[in-house]
HTML snippet that shows the backbone in 3Dmol.js (N, CA, C, O; Angstrom):
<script src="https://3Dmol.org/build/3Dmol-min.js"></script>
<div id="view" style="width:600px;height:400px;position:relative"></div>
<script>
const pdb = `
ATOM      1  N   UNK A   1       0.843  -1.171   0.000  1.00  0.00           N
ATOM      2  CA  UNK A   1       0.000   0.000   0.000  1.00  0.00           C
ATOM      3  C   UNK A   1       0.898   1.248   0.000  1.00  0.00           C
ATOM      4  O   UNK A   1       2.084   1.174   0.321  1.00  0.00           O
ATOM      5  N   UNK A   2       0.295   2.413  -0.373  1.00  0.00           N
ATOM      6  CA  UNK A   2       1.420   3.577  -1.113  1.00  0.00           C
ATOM      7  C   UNK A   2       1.210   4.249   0.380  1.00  0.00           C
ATOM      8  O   UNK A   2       0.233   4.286   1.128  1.00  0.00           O
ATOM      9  N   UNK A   3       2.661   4.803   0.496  1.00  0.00           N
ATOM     10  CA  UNK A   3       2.293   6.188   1.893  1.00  0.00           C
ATOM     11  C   UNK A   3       1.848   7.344   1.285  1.00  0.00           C
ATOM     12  O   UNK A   3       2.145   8.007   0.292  1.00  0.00           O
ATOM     13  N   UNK A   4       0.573   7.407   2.712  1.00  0.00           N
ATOM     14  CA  UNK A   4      -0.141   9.071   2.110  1.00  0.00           C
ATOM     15  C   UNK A   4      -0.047   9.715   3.585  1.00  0.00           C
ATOM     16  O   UNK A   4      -0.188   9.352   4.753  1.00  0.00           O
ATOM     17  N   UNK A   5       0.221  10.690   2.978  1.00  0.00           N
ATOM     18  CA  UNK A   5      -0.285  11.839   4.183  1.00  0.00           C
ATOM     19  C   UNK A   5      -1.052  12.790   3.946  1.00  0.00           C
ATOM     20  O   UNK A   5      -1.029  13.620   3.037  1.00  0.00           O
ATOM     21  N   UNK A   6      -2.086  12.578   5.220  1.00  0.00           N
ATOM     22  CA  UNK A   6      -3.339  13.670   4.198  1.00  0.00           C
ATOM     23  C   UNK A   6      -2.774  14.661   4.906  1.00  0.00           C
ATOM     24  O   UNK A   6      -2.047  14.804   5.889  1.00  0.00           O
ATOM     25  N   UNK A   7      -3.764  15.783   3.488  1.00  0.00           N
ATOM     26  CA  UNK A   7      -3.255  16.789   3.012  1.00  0.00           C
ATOM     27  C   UNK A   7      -2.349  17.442   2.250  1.00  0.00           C
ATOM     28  O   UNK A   7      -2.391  18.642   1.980  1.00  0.00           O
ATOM     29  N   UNK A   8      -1.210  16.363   1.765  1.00  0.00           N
ATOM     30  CA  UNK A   8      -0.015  16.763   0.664  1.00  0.00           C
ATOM     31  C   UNK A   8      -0.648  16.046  -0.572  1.00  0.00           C
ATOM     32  O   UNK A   8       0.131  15.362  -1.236  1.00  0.00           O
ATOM     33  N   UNK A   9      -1.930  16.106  -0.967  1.00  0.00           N
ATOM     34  CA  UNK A   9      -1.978  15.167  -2.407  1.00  0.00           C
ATOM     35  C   UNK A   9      -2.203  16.593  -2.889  1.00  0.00           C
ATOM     36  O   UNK A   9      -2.654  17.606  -2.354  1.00  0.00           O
ATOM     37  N   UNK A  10      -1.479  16.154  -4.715  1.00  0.00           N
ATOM     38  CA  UNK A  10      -1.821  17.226  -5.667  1.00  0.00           C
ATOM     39  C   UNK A  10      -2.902  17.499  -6.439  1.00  0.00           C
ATOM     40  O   UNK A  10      -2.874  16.991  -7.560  1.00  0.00           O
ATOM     41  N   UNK A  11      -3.694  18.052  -6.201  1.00  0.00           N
ATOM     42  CA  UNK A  11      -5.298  18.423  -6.880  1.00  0.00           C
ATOM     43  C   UNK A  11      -5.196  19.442  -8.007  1.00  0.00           C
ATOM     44  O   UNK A  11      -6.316  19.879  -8.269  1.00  0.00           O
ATOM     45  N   UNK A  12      -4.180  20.000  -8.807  1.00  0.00           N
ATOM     46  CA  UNK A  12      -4.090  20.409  -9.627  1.00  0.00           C
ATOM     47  C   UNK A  12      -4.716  20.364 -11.090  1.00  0.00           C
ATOM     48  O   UNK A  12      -5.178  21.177 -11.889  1.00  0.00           O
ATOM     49  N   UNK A  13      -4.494  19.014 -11.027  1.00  0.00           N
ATOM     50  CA  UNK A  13      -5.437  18.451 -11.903  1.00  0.00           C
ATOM     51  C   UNK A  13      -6.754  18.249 -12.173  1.00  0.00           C
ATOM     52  O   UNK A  13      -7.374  18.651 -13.158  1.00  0.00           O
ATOM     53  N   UNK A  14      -7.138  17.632 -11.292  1.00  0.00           N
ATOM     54  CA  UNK A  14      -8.662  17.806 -10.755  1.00  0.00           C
ATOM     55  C   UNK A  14      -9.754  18.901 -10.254  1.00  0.00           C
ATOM     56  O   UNK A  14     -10.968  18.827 -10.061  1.00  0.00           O
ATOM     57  N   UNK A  15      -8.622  20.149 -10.103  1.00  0.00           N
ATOM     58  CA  UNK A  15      -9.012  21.538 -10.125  1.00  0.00           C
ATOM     59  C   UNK A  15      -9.470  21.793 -11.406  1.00  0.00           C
ATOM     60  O   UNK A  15     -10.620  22.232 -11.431  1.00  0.00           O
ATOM     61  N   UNK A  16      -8.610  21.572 -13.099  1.00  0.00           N
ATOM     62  CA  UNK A  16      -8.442  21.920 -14.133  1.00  0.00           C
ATOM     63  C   UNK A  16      -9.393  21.235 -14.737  1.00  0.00           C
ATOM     64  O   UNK A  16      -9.977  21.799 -15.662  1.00  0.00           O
ATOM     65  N   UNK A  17      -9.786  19.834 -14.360  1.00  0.00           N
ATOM     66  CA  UNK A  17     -10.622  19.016 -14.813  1.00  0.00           C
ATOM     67  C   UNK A  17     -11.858  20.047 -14.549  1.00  0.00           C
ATOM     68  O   UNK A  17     -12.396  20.757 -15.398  1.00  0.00           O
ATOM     69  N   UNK A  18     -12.247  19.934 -12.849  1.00  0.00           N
ATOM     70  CA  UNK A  18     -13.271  20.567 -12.922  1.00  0.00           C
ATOM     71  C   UNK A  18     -13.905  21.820 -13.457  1.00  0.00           C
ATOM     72  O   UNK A  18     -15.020  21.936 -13.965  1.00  0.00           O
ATOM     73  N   UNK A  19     -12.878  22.844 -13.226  1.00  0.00           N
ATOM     74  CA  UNK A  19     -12.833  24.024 -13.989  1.00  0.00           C
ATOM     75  C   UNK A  19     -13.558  24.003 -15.397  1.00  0.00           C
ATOM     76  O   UNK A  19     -14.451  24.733 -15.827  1.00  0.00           O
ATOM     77  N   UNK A  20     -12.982  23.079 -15.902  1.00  0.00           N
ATOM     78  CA  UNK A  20     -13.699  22.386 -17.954  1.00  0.00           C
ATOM     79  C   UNK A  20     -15.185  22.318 -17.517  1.00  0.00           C
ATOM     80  O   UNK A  20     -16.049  22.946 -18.128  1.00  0.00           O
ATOM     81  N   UNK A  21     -15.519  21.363 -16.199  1.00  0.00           N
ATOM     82  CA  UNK A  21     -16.379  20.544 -16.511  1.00  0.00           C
ATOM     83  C   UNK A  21     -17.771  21.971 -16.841  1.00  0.00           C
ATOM     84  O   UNK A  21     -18.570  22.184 -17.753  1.00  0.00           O
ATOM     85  N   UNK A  22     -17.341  22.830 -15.191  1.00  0.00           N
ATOM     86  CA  UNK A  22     -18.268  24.068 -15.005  1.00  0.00           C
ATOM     87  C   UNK A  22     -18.244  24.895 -16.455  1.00  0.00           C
ATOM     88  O   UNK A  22     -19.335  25.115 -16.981  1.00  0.00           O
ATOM     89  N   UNK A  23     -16.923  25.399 -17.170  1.00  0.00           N
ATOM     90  CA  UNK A  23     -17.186  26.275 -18.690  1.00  0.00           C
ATOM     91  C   UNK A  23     -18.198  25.279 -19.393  1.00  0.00           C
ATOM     92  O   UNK A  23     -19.104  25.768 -20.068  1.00  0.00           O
ATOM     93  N   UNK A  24     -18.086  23.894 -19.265  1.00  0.00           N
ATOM     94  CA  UNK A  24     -18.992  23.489 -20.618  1.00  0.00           C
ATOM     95  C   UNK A  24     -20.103  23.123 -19.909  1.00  0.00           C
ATOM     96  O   UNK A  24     -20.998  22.950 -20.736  1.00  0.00           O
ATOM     97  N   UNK A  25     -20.523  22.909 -18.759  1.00  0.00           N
ATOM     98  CA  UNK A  25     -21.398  23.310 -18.368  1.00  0.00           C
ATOM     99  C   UNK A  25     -22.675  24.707 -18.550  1.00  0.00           C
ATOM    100  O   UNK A  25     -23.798  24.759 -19.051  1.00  0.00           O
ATOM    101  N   UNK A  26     -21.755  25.730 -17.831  1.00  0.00           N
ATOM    102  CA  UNK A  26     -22.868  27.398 -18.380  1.00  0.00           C
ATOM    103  C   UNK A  26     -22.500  27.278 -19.482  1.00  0.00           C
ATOM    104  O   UNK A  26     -23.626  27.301 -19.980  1.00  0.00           O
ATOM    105  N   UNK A  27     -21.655  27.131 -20.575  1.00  0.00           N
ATOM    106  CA  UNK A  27     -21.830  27.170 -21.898  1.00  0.00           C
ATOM    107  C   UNK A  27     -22.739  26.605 -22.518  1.00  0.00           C
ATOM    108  O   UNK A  27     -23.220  27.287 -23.423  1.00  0.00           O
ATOM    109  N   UNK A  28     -23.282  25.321 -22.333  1.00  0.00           N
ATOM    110  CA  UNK A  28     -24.504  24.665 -22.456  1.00  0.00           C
ATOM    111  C   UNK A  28     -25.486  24.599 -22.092  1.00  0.00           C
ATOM    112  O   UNK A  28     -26.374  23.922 -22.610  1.00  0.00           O
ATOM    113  N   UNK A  29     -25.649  25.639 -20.590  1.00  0.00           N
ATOM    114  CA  UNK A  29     -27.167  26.266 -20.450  1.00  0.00           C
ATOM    115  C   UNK A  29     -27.417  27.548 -21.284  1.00  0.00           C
ATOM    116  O   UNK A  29     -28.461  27.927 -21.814  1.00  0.00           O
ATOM    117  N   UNK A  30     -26.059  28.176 -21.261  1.00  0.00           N
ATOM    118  CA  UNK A  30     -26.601  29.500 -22.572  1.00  0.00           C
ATOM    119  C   UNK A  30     -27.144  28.958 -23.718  1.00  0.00           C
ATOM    120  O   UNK A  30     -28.222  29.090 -24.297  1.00  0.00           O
ATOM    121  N   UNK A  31     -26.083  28.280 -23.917  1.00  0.00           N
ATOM    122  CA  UNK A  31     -26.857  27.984 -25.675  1.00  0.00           C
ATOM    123  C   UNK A  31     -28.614  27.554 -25.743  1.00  0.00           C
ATOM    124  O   UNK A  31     -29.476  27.898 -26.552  1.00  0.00           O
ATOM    125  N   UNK A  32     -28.691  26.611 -24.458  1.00  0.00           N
ATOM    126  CA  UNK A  32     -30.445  25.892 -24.811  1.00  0.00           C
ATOM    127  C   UNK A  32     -31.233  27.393 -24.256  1.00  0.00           C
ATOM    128  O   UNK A  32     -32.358  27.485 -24.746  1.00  0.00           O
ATOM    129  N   UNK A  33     -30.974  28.213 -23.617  1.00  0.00           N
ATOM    130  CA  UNK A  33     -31.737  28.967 -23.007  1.00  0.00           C
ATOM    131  C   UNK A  33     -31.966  30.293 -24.492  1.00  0.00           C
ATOM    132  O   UNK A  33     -32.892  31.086 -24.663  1.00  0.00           O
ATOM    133  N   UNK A  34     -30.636  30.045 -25.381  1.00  0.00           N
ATOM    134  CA  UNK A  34     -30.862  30.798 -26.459  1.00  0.00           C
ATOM    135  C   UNK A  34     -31.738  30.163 -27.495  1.00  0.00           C
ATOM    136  O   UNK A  34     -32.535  30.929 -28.037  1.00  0.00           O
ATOM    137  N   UNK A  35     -31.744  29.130 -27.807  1.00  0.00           N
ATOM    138  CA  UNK A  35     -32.173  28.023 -28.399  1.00  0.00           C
ATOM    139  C   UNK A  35     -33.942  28.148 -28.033  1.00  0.00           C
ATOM    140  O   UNK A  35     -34.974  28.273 -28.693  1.00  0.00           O
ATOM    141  N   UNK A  36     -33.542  28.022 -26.479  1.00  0.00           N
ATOM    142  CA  UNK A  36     -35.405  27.834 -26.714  1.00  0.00           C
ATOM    143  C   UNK A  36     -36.143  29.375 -27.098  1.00  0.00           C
ATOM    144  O   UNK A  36     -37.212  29.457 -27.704  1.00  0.00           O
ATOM    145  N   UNK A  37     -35.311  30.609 -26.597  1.00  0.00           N
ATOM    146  CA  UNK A  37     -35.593  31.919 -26.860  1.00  0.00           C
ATOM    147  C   UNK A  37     -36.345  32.424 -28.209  1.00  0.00           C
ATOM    148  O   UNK A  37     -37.366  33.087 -28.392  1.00  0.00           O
ATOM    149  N   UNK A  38     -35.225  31.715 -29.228  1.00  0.00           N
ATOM    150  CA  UNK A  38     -35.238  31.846 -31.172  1.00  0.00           C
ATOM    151  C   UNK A  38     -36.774  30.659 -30.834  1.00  0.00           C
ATOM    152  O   UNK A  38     -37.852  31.225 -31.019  1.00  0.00           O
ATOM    153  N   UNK A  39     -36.844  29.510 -30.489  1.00  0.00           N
ATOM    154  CA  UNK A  39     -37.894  28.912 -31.041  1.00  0.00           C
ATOM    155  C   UNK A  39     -39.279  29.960 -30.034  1.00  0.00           C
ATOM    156  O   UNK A  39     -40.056  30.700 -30.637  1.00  0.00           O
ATOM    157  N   UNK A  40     -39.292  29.902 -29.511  1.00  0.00           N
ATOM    158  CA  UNK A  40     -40.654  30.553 -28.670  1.00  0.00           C
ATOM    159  C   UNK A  40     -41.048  31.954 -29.833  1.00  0.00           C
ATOM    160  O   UNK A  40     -42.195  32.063 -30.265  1.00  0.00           O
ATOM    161  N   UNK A  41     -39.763  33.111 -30.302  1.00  0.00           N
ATOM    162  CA  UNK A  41     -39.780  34.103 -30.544  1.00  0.00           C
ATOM    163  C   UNK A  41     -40.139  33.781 -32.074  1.00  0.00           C
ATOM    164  O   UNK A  41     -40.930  34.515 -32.668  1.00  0.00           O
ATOM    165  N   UNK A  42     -39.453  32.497 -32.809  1.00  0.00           N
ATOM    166  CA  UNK A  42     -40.137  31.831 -34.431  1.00  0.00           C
ATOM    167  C   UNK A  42     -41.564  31.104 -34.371  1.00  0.00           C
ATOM    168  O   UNK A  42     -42.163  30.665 -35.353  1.00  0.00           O
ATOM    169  N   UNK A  43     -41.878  31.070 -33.412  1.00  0.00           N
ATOM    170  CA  UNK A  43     -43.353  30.383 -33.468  1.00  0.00           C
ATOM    171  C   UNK A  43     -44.588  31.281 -33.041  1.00  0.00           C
ATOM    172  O   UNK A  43     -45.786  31.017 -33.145  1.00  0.00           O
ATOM    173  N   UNK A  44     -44.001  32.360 -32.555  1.00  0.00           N
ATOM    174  CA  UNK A  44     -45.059  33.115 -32.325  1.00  0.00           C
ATOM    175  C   UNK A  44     -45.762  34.136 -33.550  1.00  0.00           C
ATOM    176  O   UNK A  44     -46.750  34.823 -33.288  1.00  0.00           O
TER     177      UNK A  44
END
`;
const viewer = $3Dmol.createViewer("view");
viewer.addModel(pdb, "pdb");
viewer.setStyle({}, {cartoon: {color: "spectrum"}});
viewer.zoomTo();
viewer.render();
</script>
């Protein structure tokens, strides 16, 4: 089994990961929230 000591692990990564996950996240509620905007505003 590997030695750990908590609190020295590197989360750098997993910061950067998450960071992505949140941009494509609100990036993909803008777009449907624009998306449904154009259809509501073409059907009326």
């Amino acid at each position: 089994m590997a030695d750990h000591t908590p609190g020295k692990m590197d989360i750098r990564e997993h910061e950067k990961t998450f960071d992505g996950f949140i941009k494509v996240t609100t990036w993909s509620a803008v777009v449907c929230i624009v998306v449904l905007i154009f259809l509501a505003l073409a059907n009326a």
